[in-house]
C-alpha positions in Angstrom: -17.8 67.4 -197.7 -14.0 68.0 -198.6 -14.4 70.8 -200.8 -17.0 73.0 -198.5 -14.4 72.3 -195.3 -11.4 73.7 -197.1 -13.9 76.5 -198.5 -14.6 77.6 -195.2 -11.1 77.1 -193.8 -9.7 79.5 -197.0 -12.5 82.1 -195.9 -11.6 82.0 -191.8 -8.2 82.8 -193.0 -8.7 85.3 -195.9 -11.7 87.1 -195.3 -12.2 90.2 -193.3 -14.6 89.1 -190.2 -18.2 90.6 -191.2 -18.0 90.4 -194.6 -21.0 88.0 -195.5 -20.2 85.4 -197.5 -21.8 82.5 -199.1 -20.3 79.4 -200.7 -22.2 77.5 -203.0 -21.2 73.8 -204.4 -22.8 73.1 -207.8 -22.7 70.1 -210.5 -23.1 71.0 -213.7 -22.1 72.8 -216.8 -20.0 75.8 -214.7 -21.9 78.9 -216.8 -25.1 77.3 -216.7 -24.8 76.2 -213.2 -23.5 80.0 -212.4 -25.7 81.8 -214.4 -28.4 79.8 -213.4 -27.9 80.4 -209.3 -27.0 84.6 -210.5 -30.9 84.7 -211.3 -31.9 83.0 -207.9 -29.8 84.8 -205.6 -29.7 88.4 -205.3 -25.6 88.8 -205.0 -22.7 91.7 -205.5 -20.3 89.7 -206.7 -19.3 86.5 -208.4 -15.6 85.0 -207.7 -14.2 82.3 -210.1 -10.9 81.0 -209.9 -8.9 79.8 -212.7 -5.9 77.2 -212.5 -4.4 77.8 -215.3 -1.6 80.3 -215.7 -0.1 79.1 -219.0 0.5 82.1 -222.0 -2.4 80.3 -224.1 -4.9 80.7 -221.0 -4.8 84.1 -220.3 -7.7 85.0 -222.4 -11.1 83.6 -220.6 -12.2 80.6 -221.7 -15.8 79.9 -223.2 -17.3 79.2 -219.5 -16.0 82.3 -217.9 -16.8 84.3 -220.6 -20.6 83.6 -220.9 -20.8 84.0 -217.0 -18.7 87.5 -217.6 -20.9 88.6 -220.6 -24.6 87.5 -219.0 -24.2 87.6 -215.4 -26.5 89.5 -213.2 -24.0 91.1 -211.1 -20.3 92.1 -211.5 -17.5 89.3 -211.9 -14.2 88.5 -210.6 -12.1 86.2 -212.3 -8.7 85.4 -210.2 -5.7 83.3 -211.7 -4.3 80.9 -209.9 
């Protein structure tokens, strides 16, 4: 898969050797899919990436705040 080879490459070159990390592809509706794997897994932290810099997107929109508001664990949201 594409998406879990450049996932892997991104976490060689940006992540601190040691630091357990586990990347999980999903399809789906992104909160449910999220929210749905936060009861499952027993995690610190969620990171989501958004694409979207433009002014009318820096509030969160209705995906990333359900998975903000109802998540298990604490959640990083990083623009992109």
């Amino acid at each position: 898969m594409e998406c879990k080879e450049k996932l892997n490459t991104f976490t060689k070159e940006h992540i601190t050797a040691g630091i357990k990390v586990r990347h999980i592809i999903a399809c789906g509706t992104a909160h449910e899919e999220i929210l749905n794997l936060s009861k499952k897994i027993k995690c610190d932290l969620f990171v989501l990436g958004s694409q979207r810099p433009k002014a009318q997107d820096f509030f969160l929109g209705p995906d990333f705040a359900r998975v903000v508001r109802q998540a298990s664990c604490s959640v990083l949201v990083v623009r992109g």
